[in-house]
N, C-alpha and C positions, 0 to 999 in steps of 0.2 A: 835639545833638552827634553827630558824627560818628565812628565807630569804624575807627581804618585798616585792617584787617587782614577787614573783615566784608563779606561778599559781597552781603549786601541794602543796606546803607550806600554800596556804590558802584553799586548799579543803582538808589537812588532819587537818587544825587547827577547819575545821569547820566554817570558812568566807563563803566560796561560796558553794552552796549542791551540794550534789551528792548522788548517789542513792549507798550507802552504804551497803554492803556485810559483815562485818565484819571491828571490830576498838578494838585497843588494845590500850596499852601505845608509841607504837612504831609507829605502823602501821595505814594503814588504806586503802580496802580494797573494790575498787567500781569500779563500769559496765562503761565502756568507752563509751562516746557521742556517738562516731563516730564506732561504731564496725564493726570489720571485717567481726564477726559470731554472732551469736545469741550468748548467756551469755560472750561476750568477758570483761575481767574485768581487772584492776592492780592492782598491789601492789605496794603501795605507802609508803615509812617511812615516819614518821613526819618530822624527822631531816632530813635537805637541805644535800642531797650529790649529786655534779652536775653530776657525773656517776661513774662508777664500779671502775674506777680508784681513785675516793675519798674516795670510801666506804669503813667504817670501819669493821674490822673482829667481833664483838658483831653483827652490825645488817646486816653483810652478814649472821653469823649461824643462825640467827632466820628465816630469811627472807627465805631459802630455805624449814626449818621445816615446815612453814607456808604454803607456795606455794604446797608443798605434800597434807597441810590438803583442802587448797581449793579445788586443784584438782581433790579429791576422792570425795569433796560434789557435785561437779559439774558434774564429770561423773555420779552421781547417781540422780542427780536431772535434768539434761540436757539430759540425755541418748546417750551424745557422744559417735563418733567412736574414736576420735583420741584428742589430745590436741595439741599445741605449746605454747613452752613457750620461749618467745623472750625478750629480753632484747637489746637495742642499745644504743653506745655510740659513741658520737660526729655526726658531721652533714653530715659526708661522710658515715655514718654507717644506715646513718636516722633517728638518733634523733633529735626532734623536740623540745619538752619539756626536758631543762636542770635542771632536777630535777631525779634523780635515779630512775626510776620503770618499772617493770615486765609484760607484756604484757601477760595475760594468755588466749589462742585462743582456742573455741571449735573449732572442726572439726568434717565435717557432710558429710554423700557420698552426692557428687555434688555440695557441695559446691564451692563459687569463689575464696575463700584466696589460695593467692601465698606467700608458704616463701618459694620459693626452688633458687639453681644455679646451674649453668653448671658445672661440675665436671673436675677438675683440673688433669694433675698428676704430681706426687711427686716424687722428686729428693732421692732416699735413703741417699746419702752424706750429701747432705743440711738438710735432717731433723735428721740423726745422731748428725753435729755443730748445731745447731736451740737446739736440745733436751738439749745437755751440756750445752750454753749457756743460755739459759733461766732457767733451773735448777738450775744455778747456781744460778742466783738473787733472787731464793726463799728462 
């Protein structure tokens, strides 16, 4: 389903262009305006899911199968050292566009993209209850 008003909902219907990489029944599969790195591209569903927490289990399994196949075209046409694949949801996480999609980032020595953070540490206890709990809800 279609959402009117949603920017990714009319660049995979095909409303507004984009420089398209790949498109299927579900998906659809183009180089980001603004990129981080050279071939930075998303994965787009057709279907409006506002993020990971809407998305349905059909087009999350497809969606990672995919994301492998771009990935290999990409390392081999790109000649990256490294990829990220970043996905964000909600607006403290930095998503911007409320529409589900896949950020796939080449990585080059010397390049400037930053996805990293400062490294936490971890309670053994807390993440013993954390493990049960959230297991369970699966």
């Amino acid at each position: 389903m279609k959402k009117e008003d949603c920017l990714f909902c009319k660049i995979g219907a095909g409303e507004i262009p984009s420089t398209t990489i790949y498109e299927d029944d579900d998906f659809r599969v183009f180089f980001d305006v603004s990129p981080a790195s050279k071939g930075h591209c998303l994965i787009v569903p057709k279907e409006h899911f506002d993020d990971v927490f809407a998305l349905d289990e059909p087009t999350a399994s497809k969606l990672f199968v995919l994301a492998s196949k771009v990935a290999r075209s990409m390392k081999k046409e790109l000649n990256l050292e490294g990829l990220n694949i970043v996905q964000n949801n909600g607006t403290i996480a930095g998503q911007t566009v409320f529409h589900f999609h896949m950020h796939m980032i080449p990585r080059y020595a010397g390049d400037t993209v930053n996805v990293k953070w400062i490294p936490g540490e971890a309670d053994t206890n807390e993440l013993q209850e954390l493990a049960k709990s959230i297991g369970d809800n699966l």
